[in-house]
C-alpha positions in Angstrom: 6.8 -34.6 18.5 5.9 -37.6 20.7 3.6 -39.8 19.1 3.5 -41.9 22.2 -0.4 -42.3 23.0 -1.9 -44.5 26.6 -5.2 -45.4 25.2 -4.2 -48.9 23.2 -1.4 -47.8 21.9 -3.2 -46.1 18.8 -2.3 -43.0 17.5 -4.9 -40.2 17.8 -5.7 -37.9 15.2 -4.8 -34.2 14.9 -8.2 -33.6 15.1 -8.8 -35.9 17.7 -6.7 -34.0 19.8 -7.8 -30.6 19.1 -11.1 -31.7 20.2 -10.5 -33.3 23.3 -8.3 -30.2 24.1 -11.4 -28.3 23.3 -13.6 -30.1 25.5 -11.0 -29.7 28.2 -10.9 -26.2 27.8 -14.9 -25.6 27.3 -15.6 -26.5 30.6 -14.0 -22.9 31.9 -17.5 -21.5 30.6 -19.7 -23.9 29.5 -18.9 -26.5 32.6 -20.2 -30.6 31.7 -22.8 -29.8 28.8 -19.6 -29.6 26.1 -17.5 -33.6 27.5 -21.3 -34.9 27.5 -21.9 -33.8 24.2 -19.0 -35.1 22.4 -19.1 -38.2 24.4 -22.7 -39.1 23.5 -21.7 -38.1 19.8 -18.4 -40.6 19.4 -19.9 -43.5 22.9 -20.2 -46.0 19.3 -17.4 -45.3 17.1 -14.7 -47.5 17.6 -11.7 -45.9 16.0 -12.5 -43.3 18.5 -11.2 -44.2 21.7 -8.7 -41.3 22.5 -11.8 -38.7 22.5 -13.9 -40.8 24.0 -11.5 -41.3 26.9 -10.9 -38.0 27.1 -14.4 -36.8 27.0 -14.7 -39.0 29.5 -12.3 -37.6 31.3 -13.6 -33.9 31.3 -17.0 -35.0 32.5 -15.7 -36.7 35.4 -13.7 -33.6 36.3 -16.5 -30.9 36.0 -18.8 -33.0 37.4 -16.7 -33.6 40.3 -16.7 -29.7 40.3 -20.0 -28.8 40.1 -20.6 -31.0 43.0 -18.2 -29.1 45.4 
C-alpha cells in the first residue's frame, strides 16, 4: 500500500480516507450539502488537513456542477 500522501506530507487516517471517499461519492445524490458539511465540521482541527482538503475539493467540483 502507498502511504505516499500530497497534503504536508502527513499520513492520513483510515478513517480519514473513508470519509473523504464518502464525501466524494455523496455528491452522486446528495450534490454540495455532504463536502460542506464535513468541511464546516473539521475548517478548525488541525490534524485534519487531508479531509479538509478533500472536502474542499468535492465542494469545488459539485459546485462547479450545479452551476452548468
Amino acid at each position: 500500500m502507498n502511504d505516499f500522501n500530497p497534503v504536508q506530507g502527513s499520513a492520513a487516517s483510515q478513517d480519514d480516507r473513508t470519509v473523504a471517499m464518502l464525501t466524494h461519492l455523496s455528491g452522486i445524490i446528495l450534490g454540495f450539502i455532504v463536502p460542506l458539511v464535513v468541511w464546516l465540521i473539521h475548517k478548525d482541527k488541525a490534524d485534519k488537513d487531508f479531509l479538509i482538503d478533500q472536502s474542499k475539493e468535492a465542494l469545488n467540483f459539485n459546485l462547479t456542477l450545479l452551476m452548468v
